[in-house]
MOPAC internal coordinates of N, CA, C and O (Angstrom, degrees):
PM7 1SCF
backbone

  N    0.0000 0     0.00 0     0.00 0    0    0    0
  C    1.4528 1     0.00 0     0.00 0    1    0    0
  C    1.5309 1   109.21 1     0.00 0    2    1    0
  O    1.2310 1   123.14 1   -44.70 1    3    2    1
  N    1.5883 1   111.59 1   135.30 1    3    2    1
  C    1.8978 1   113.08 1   174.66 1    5    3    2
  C    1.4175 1    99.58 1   -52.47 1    6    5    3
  O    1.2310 1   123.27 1   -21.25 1    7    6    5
  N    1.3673 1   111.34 1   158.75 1    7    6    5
  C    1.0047 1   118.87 1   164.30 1    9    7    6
  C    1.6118 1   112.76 1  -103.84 1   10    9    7
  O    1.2310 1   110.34 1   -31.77 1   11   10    9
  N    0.8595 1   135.76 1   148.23 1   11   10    9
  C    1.6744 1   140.93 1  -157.14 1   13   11   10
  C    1.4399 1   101.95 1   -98.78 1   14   13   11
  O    1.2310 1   111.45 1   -52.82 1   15   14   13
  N    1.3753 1   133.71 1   127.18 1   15   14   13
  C    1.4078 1   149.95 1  -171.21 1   17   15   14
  C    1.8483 1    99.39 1   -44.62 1   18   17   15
  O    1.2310 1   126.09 1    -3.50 1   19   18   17
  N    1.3899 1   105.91 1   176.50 1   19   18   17
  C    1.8844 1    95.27 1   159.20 1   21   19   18
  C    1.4692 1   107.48 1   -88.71 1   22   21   19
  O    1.2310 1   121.45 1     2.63 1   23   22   21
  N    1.1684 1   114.83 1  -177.37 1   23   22   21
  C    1.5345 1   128.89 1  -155.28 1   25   23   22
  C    1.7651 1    77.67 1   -84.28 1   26   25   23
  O    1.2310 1   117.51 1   -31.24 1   27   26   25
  N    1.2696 1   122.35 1   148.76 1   27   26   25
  C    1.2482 1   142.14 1   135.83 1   29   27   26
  C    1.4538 1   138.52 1   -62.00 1   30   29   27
  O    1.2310 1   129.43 1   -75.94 1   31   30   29
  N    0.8822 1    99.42 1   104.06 1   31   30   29
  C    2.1374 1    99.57 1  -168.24 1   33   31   30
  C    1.2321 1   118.12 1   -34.08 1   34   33   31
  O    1.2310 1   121.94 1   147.04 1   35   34   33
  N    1.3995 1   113.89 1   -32.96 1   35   34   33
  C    1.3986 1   127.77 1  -151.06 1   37   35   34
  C    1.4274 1   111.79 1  -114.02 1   38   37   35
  O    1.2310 1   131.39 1   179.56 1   39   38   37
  N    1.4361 1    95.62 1    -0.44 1   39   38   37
  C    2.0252 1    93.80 1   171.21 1   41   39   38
  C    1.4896 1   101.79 1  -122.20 1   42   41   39
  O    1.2310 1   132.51 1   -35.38 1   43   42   41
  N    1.4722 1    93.44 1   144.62 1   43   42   41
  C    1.4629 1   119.12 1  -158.47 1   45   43   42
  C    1.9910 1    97.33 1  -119.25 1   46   45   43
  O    1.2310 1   125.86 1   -46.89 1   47   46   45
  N    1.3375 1   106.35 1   133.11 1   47   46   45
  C    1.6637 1   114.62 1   166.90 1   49   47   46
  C    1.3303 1   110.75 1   -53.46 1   50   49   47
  O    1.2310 1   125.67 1   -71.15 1   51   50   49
  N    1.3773 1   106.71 1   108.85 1   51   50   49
  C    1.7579 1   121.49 1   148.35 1   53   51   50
  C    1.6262 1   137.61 1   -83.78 1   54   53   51
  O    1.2310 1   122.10 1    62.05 1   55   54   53
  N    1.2810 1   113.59 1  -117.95 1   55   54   53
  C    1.3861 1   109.16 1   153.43 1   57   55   54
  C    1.4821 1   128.90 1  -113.40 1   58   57   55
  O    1.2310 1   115.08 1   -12.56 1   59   58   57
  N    1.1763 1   126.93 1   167.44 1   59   58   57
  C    1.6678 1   117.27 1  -177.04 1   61   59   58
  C    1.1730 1   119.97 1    18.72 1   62   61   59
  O    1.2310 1   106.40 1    52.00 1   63   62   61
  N    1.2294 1   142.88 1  -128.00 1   63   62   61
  C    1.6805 1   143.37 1   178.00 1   65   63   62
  C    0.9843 1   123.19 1   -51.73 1   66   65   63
  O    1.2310 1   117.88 1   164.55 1   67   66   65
  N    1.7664 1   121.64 1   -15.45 1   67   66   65
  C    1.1752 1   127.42 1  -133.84 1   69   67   66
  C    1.4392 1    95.39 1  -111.11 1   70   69   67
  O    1.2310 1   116.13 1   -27.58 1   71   70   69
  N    1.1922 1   124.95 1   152.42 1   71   70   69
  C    1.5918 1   126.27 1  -173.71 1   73   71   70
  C    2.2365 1    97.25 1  -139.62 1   74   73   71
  O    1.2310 1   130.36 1   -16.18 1   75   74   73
  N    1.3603 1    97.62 1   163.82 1   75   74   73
  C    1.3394 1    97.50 1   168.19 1   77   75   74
  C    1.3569 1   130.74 1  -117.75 1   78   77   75
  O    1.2310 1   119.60 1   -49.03 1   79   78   77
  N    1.3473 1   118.36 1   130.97 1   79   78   77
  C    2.1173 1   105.39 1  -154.50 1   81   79   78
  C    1.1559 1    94.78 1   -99.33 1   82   81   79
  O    1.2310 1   121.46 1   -63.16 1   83   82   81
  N    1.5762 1   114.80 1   116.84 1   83   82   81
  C    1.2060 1    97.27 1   154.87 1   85   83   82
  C    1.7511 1   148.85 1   -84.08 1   86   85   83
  O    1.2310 1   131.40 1  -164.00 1   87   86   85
  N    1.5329 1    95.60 1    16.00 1   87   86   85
  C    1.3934 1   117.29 1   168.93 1   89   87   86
  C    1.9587 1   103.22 1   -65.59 1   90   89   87
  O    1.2310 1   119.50 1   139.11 1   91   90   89
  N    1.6319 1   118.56 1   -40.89 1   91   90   89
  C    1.2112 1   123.19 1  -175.22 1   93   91   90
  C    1.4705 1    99.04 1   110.72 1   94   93   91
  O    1.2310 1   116.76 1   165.57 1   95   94   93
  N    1.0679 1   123.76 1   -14.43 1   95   94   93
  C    1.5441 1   117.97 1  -174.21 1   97   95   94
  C    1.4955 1   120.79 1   -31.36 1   98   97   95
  O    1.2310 1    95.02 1     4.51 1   99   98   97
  N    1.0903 1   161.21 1  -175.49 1   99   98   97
  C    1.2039 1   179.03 1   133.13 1  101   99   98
  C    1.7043 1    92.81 1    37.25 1  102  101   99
  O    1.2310 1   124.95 1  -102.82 1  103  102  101
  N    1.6141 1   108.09 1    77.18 1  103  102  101
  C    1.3624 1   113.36 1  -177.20 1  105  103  102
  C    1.8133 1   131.88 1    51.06 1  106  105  103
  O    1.2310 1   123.52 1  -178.47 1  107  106  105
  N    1.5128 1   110.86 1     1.53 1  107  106  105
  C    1.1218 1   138.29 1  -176.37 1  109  107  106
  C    1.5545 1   123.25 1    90.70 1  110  109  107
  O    1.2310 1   125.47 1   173.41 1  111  110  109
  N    1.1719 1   107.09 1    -6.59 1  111  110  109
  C    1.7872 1   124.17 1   175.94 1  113  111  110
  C    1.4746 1   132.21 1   -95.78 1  114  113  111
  O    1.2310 1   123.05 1  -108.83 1  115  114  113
  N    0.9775 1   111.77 1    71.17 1  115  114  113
  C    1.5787 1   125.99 1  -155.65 1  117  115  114
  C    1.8638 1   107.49 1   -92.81 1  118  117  115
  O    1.2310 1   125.40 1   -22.43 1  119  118  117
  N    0.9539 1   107.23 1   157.57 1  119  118  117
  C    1.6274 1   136.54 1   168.19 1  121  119  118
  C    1.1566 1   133.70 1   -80.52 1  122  121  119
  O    1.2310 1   102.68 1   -78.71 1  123  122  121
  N    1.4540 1   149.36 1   101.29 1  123  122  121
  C    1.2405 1   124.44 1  -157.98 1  125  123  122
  C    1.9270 1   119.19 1   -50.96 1  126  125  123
  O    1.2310 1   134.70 1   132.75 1  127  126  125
  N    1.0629 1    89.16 1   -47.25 1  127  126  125
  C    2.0835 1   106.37 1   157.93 1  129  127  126
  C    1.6035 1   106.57 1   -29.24 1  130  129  127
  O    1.2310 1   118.52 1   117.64 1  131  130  129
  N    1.3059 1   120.43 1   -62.36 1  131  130  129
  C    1.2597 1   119.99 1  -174.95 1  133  131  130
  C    1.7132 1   115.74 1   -65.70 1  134  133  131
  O    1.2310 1   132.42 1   150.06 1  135  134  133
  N    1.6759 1    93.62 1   -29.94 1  135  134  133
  C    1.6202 1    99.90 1  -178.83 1  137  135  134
  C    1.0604 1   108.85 1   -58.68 1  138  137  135
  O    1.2310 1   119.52 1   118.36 1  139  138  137
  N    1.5990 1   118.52 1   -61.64 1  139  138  137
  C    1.1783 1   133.63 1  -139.86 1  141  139  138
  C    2.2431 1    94.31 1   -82.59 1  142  141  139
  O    1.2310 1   120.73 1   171.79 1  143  142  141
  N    1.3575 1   116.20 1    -8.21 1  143  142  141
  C    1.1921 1   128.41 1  -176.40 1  145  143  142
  C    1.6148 1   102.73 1   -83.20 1  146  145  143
  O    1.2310 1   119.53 1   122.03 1  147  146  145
  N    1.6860 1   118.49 1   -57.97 1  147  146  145
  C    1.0274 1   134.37 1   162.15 1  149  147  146
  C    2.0676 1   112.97 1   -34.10 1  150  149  147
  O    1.2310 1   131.38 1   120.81 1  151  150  149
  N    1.1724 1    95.64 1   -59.19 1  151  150  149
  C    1.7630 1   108.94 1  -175.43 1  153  151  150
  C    1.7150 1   106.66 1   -50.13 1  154  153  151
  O    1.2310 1   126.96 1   125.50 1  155  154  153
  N    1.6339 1   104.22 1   -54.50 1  155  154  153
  C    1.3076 1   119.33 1  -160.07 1  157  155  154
  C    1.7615 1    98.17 1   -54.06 1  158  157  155
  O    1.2310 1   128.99 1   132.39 1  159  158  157
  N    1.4564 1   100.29 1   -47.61 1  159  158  157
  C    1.5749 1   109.40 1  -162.26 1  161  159  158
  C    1.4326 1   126.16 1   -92.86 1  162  161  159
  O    1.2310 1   127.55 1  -161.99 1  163  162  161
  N    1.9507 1   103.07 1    18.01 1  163  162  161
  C    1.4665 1   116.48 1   172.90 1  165  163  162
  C    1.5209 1   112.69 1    60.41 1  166  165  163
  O    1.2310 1   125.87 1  -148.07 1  167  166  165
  N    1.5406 1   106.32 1    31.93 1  167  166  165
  C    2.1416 1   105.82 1   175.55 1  169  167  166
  C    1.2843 1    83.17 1  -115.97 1  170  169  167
  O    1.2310 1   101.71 1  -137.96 1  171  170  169
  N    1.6971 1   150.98 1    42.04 1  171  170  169
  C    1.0723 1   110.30 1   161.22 1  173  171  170
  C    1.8588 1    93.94 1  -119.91 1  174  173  171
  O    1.2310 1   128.55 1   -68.70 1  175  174  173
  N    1.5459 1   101.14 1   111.30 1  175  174  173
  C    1.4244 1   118.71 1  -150.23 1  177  175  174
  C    1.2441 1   123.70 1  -174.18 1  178  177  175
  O    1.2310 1   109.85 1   -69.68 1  179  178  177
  N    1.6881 1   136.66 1   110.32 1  179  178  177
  C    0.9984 1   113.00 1  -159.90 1  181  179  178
  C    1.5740 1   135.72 1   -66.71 1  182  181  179
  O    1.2310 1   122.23 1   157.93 1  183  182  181
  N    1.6410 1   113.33 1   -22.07 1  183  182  181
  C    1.0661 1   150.23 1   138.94 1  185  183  182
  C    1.8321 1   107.30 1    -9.04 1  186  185  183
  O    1.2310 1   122.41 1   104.16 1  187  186  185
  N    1.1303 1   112.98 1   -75.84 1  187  186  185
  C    1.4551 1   122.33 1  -165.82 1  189  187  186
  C    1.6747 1    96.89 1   -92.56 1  190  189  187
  O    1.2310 1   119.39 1   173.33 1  191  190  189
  N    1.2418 1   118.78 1    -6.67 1  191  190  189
  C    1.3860 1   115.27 1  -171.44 1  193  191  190
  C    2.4863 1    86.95 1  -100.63 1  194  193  191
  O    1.2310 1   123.52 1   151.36 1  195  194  193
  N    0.7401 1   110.85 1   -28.64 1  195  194  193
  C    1.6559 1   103.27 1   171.90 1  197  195  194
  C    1.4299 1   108.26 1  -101.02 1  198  197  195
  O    1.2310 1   127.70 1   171.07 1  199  198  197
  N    1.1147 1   102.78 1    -8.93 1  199  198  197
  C    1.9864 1    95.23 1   165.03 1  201  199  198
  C    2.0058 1    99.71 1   -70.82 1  202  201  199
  O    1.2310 1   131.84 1   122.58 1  203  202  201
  N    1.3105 1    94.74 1   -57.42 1  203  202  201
  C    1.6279 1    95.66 1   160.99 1  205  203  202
  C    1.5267 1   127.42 1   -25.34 1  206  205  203
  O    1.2310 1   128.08 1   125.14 1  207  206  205
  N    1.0025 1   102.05 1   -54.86 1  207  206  205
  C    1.5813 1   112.67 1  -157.10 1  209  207  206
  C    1.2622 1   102.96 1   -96.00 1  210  209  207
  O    1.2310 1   114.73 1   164.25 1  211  210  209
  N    1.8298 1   127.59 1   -15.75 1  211  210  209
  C    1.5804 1   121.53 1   145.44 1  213  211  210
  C    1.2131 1   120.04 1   -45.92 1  214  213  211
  O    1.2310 1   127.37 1   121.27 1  215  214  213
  N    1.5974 1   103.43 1   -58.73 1  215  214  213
  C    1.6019 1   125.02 1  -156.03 1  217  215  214
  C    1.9043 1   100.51 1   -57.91 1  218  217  215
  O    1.2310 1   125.18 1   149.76 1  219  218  217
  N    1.3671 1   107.65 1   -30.24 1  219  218  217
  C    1.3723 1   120.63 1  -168.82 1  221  219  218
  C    2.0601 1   119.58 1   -72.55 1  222  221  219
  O    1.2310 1   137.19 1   130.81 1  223  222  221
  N    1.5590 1    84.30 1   -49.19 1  223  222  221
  C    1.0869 1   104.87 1   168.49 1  225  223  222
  C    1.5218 1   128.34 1   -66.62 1  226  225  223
  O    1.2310 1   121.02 1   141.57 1  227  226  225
  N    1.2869 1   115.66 1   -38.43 1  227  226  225
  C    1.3315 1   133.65 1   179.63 1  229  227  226
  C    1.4626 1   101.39 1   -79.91 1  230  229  227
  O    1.2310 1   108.51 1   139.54 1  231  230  229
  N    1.4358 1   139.10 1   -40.46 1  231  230  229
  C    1.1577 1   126.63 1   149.36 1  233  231  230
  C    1.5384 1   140.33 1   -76.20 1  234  233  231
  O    1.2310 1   111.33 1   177.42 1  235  234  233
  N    1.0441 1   133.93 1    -2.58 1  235  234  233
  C    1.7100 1   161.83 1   177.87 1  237  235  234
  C    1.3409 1   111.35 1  -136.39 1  238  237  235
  O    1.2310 1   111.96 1  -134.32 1  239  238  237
  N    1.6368 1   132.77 1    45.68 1  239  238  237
  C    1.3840 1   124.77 1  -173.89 1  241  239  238
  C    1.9289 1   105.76 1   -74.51 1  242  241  239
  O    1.2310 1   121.35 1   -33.82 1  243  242  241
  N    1.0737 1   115.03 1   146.18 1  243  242  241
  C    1.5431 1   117.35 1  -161.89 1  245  243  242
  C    1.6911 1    86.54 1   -85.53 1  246  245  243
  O    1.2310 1   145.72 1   -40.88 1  247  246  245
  N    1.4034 1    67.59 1   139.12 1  247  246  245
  C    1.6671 1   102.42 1   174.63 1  249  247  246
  C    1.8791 1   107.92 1   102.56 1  250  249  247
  O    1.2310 1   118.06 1   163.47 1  251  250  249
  N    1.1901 1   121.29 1   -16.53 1  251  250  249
  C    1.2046 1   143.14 1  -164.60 1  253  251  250
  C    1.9784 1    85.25 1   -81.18 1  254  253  251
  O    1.2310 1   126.59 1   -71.90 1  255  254  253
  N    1.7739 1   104.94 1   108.10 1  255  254  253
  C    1.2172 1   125.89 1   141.17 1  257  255  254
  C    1.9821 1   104.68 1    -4.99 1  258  257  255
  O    1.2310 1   119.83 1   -63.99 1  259  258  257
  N    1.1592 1   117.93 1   116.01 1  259  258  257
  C    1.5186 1   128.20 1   178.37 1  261  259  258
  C    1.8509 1   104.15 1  -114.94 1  262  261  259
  O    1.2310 1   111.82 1   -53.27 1  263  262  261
  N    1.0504 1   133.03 1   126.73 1  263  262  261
  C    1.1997 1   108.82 1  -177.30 1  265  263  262
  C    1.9522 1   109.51 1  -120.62 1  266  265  263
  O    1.2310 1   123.57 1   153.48 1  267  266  265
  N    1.6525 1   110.76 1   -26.52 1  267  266  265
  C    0.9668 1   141.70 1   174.00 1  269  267  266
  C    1.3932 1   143.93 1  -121.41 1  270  269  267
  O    1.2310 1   126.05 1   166.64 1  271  270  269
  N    1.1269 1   105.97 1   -13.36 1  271  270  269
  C    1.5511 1   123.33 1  -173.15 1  273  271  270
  C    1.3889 1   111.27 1   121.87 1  274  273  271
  O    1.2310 1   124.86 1    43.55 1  275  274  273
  N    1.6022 1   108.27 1  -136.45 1  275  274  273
  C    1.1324 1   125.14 1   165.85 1  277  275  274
  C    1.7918 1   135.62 1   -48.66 1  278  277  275
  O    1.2310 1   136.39 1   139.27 1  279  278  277
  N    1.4188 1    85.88 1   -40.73 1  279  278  277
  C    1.7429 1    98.23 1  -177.64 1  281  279  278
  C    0.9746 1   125.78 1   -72.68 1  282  281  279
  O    1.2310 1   124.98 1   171.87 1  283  282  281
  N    1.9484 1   108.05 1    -8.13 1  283  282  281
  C    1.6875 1   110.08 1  -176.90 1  285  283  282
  C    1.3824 1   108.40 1  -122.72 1  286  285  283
  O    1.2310 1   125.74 1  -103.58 1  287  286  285
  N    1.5271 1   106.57 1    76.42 1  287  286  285
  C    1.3131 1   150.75 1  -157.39 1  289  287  286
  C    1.7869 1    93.73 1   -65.74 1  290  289  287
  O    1.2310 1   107.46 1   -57.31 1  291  290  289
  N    1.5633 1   140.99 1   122.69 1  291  290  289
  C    1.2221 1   119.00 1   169.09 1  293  291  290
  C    1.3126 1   120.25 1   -70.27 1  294  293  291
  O    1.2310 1   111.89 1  -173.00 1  295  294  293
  N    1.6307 1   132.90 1     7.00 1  295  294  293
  C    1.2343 1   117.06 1   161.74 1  297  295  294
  C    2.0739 1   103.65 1   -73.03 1  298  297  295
  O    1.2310 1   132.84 1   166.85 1  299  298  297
  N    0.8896 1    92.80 1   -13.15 1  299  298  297
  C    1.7063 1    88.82 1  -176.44 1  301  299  298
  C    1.6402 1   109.25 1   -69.56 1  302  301  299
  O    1.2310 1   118.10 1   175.37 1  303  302  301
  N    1.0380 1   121.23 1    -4.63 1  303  302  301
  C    1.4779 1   140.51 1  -145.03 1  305  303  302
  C    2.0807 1    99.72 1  -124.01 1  306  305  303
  O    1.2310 1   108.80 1  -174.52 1  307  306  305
  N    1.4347 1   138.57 1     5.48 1  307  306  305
  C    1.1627 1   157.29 1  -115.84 1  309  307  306
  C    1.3718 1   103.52 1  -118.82 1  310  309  307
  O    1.2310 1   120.10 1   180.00 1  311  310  309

């Protein structure tokens, strides 16, 4: 049997599978799967969690024309 990551500081009990990040990761509604993915690979951190939220911003800055989602990145827009 896997053995299950350690608990993450920053995720909080929701409903069924579902946990709450308080890093914000994946809209704030996470999976223990995703946790325990997050744990393994040293991003559960606030550090790598606002390197995130540059990288996000600097590509999706608000107010910035959206036409598709993700793929219409405003550096594409340059």
């Amino acid at each position: 049997m896997a053995q299950k990551a350690p608990a993450c500081k920053d995720r909080k009990p929701h409903v069924r599978n579902l946990g709450l990040c308080g890093l914000g990761y994946y809209g704030g509604k996470v999976t223990m799967g995703t946790c325990n993915r997050c744990i393994e690979r040293g991003e559960n951190n606030e550090a790598f969690a606002a390197e995130l939220a540059a990288r996000a911003a600097k590509a999706h800055p608000k107010g910035a024309k959206r036409v598709s989602g993700c793929c219409d990145s405003a550096l594409n827009y340059r």
